[in-house]
C-alpha positions in Angstrom: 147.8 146.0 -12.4 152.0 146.0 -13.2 150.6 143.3 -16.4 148.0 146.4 -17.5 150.6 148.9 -16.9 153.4 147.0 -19.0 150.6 146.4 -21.6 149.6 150.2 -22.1 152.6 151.1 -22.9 154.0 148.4 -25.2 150.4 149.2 -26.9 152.1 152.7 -27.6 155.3 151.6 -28.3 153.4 149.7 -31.1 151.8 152.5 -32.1 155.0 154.1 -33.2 155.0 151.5 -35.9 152.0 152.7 -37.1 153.2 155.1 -40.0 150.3 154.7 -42.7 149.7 158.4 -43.1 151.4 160.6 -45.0 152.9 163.7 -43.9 156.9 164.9 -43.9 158.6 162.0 -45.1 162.5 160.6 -44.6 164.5 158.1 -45.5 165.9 156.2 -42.7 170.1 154.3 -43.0 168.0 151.6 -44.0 166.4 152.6 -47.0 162.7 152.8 -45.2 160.6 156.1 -45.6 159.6 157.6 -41.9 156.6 160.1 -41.7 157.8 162.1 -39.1 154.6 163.8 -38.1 153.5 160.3 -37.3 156.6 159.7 -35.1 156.2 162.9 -33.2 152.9 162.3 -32.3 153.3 158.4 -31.2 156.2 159.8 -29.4 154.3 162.1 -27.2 151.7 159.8 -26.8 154.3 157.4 -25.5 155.4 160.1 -23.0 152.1 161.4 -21.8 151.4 157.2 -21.1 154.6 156.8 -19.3 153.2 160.2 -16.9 149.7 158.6 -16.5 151.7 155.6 -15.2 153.7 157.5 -12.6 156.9 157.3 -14.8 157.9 160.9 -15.6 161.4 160.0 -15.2 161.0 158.1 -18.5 158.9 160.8 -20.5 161.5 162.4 -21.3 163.6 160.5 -23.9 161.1 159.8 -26.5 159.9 163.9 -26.0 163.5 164.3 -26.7 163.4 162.3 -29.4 159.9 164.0 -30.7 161.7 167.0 -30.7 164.6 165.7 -32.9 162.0 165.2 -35.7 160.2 168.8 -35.2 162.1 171.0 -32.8 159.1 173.2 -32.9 156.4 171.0 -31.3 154.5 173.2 -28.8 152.4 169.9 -27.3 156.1 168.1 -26.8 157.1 171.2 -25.1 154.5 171.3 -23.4 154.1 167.6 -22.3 158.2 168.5 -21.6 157.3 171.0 -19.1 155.1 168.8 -17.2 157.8 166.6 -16.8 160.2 168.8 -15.9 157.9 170.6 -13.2 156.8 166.9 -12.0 160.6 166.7 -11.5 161.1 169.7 -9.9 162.8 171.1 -12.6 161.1 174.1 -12.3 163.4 176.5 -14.3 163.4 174.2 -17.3 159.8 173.8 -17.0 159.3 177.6 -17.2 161.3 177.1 -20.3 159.5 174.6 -21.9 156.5 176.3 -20.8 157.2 179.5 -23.3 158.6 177.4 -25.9 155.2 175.7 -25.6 153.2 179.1 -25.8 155.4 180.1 -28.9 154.8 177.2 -30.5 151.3 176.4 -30.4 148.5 177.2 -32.9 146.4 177.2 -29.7 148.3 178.2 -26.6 145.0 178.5 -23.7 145.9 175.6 -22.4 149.4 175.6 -22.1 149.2 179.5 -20.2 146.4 177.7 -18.1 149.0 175.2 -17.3 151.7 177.6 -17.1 149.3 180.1 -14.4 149.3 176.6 -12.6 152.8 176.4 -12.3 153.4 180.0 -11.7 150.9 179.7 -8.5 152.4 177.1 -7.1 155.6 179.4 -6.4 153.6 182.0 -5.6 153.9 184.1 -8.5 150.7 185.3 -8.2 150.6 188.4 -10.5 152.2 186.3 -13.1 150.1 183.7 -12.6 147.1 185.8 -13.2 148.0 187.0 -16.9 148.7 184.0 -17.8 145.7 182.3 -16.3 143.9 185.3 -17.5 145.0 184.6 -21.6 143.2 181.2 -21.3 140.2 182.6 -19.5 140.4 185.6 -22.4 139.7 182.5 -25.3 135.7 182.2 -25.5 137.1 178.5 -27.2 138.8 177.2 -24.6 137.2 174.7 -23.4 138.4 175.0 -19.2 137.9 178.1 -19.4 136.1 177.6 -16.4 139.0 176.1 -14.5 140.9 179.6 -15.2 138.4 181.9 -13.7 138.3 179.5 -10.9 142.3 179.7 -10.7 142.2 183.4 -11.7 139.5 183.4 -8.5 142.0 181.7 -5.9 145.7 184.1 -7.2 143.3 187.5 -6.8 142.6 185.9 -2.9 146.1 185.7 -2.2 146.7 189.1 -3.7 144.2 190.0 -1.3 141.5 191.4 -4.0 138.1 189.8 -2.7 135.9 191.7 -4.9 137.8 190.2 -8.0 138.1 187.0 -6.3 134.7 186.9 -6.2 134.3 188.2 -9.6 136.2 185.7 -11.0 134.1 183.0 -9.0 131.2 184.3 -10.4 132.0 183.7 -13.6 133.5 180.2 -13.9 130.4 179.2 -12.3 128.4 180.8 -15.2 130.3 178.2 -17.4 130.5 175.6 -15.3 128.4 175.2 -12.5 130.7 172.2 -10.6 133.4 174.0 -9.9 133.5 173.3 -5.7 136.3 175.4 -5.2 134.5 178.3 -6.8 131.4 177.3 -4.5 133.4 176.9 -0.8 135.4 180.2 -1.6 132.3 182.3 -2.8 130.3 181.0 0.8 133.5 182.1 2.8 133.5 185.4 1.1 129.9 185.8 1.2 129.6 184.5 4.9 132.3 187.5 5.8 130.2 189.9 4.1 126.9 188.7 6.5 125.3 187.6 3.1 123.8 184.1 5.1 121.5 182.7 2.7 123.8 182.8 -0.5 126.6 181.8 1.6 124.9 178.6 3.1 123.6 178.2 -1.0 127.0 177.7 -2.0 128.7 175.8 0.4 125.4 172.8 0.5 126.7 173.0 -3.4 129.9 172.8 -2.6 129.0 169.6 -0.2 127.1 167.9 -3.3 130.2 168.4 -5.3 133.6 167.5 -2.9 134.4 165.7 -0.2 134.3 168.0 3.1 138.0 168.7 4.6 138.6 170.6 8.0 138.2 174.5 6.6 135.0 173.2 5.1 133.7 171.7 8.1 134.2 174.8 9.9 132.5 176.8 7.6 129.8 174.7 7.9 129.7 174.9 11.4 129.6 178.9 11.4 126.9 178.5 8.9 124.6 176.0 10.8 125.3 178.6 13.9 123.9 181.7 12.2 120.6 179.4 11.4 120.7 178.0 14.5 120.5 174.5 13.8 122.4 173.0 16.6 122.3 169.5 15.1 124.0 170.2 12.4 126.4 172.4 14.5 127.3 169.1 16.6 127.5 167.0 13.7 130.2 169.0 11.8 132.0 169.3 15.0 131.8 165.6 15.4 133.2 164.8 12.3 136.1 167.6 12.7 137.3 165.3 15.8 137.2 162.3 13.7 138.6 163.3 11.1 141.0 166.4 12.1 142.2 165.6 15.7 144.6 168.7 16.1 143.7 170.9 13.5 143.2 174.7 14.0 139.8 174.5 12.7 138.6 171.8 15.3 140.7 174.0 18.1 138.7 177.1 16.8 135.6 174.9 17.1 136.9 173.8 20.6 137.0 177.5 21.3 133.4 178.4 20.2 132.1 175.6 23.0 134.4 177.1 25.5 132.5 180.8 24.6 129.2 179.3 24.9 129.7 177.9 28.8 
């Protein structure tokens, strides 16, 4: 594995060497001509290797160096902010971030990106226009992702009908999206809507692994159809599996109610 790893990314390093197409030319101290759209793009390609191989720390010299030949790169910005944010840098990530959306010919992904960040500090209102600009692009190709993302900020905002909304029509585009499918069976469970709930979350099942807010879904589910087996075996697995969890305490509780 460490041979493969040192292997991928002496392969890119190579790759820098690689300047056979033309495209803005200079003339290095030593007399050689360097097509510097060619270095820019084996330099990002060297840092987005060095991230896939859990080396962010080291991503960032030749992005800095990327950025020397074309300080208006929006995908080494970009690749930057991911850096930075896997750092915890998250002010310069928010900077590389708009530097990114500025310059891009094609910014959906970097504000889907950018949403992402923005959720995970809880900026959900900010989170949703930039999620929402991504989503907006009929060309984007994840544009499923950002309704599903769009889907989870209106939840914590506390807008279920746009939640579901949202839901609704990632799924349209994409009809794997298992997030989409557990949230739209909670909703739709709350609302007493038992047959499309229970449609969603077996998809859901088919899609993801279950985890201990899914498995108590499940269990409220099976309850409402009465199917006691399948009530005992989600409540089986939640011991296994989630010893001490408040969704294996709340299904604890349910037994307790039924003595």
């Amino acid at each position: 594995m460490v041979t493969n790893k040192r292997t991928t990314i002496w392969v890119m390093l190579g790759c820098m060497l690689l300047l056979l197409q033309t495209g803005c030319v200079t003339t290095a101290p030593n007399g050689k001509e360097i097509d510097e759209d060619k270095v820019v793009t084996a330099q990002i390609r060297l840092a987005k290797a060095y991230i896939r191989e859990g080396q962010a720390g080291l991503a960032r010299k030749p992005l800095e160096k990327a950025l020397d030949y074309d300080s208006r790169s929006g995908e080494a910005y970009s690749v930057l902010a991911m850096v930075n944010q896997l750092e915890g840098e998250n002010e310069l990530a928010e900077k590389s971030f708009r530097k990114a959306i500025r310059y891009s010919d094609e910014p959906s992904d970097v504000h889907n990106n950018y949403g992402a960040f923005l959720y995970a500090q809880s900026r959900y209102e900010e989170a949703l226009k930039q999620l929402d600009k991504a989503a907006s692009n009929v060309h984007y190709p994840k544009r499923s992702y950002s309704y599903q993302s769009m889907g989870l900020v209106a939840l914590k905002l506390g807008k279920k009908e746009e939640a579901k909304e949202y839901f609704e029509k990632g799924l349209r585009l994409n009809n794997r999206l298992h997030k989409a499918h557990l949230e739209l069976a909670d909703i739709l469970f709350q609302e007493q809507k038992y047959i499309p709930a229970k449609s969603h979350y077996e998809r859901f099942k088919q899609l993801a692994r279950q985890n201990a807010r899914s498995l108590w879904l499940g269990v409220k589910i099976a309850k409402v159809f009465e199917n006691n087996d399948v009530v005992a075996s989600y409540g089986l697995m939640l011991k296994k599996m989630y010893p001490g969890s408040e969704e294996l305490k709340q299904y604890q509780g349910l037994l307790t109610n039924e003595e």
